[in-house]
Each structure stands twice: as structure tokens, then as C-alpha cells.
N, C-alpha and C positions, 0 to 999 in steps of 0.2 A: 743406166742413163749414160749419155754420151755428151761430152762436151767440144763443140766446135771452135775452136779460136781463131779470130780473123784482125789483124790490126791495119791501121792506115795514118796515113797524116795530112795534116789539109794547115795552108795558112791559118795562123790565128782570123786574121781577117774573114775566113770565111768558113770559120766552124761553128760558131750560131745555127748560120743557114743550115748548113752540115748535118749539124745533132737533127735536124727536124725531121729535114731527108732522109736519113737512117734509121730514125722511125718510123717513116711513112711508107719507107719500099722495105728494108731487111729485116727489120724487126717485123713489121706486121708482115711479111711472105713467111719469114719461121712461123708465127701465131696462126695463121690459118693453112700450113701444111699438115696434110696427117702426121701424128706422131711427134711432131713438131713439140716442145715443153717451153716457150719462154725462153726470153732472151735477157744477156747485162749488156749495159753499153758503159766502159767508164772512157774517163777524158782525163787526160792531163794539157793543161796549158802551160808551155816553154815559150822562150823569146821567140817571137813572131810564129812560131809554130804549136801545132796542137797534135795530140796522137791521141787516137782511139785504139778502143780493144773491145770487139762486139764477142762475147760468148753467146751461144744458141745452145740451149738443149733437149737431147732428142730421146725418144724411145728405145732406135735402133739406126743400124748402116742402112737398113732399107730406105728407112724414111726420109734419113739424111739424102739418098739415090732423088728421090721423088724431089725431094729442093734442089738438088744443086747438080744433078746431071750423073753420067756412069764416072767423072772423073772427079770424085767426092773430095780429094785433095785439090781441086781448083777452088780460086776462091769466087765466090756470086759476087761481079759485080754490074749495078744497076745501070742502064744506059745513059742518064741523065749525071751518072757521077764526074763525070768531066770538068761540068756548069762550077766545080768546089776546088778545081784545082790539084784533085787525090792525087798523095802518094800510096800507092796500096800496095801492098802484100799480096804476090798476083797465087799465090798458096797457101789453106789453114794446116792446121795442125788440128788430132783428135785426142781426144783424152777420154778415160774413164772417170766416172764421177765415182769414187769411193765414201765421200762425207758432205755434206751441204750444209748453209747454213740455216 
């Protein structure tokens, strides 16, 4: 299993909206890619600002190809993510999943 990490930040002001969107385009695009395992999303909220950290997990690097393009160290982001004001991580990082919980 493979673990994708992708972080971003968005005003507090508009991380409500945010979380919703994030589930509606990235999290559901990992869920129904092949291979694709489920995704976390956690949040922390700071002064006026908020960070995410979306993990996706995958079968394989293929699958992961099939989501996110030949350049699997890019990060996927959605067209509409502008509307939130994103700071993103315009790169994930990958890990091997050794233990879960």
C-alpha cells in the first residue's frame, strides 16, 4: 500500500466551504479510481488560517499514474479550487504504508 500526501491552506474563512470541496472532487476521484484505497483528510485550525493534509491510499504507482497523470509527484489540483483561496503544495510526497491503524 502506498500512501500519498498532499497538504494546503486556505483562510479560515473559507475552510468550511473547503472541507466540502475536498470531498466532493479529491477524495471522491481517489474512491472511484482503480486501485485507489480511501482517503484521510485531517484539518487544523490556526489564527485566521487553516491547513490540510489529504492522504489517499493506493494499491500501486500505476494506479496512483491513472489519478494523477505520468508526473505522480504533481500534486491534483481541482479547477474550481481557486473559488477557496488555496495555498497548495503544488508537490506530494509518497510513502510506504508499513502499519495502519
Amino acid at each position: 500500500m502506498i500512501a500519498r500526501v498532499w497538504t494546503c491552506r486556505t483562510p479560515r474563512r473559507k475552510a468550511d466551504a473547503f472541507e466540502t470541496h475536498l470531498r466532493a472532487t479529491g477524495v471522491a476521484e481517489v474512491e472511484k479510481t482503480p486501485g485507489g484505497a480511501g482517503a484521510t483528510v485531517l484539518r487544523r485550525d490556526c489564527a485566521g488560517v487553516t491547513h490540510f493534509v489529504m492522504i489517499s491510499y493506493w494499491e500501486s504507482y500505476e494506479a496512483i499514474r491513472t489519478f494523477a497523470g505520468e508526473d505522480i509527484d504533481r500534486a491534483w489540483l481541482h479547477g474550481d479550487d481557486a473559488a477557496f483561496e488555496l495555498d497548495p503544495d503544488l508537490f506530494v510526497t509518497h510513502h510506504q504504508v508499513v502499519c495502519g491503524g
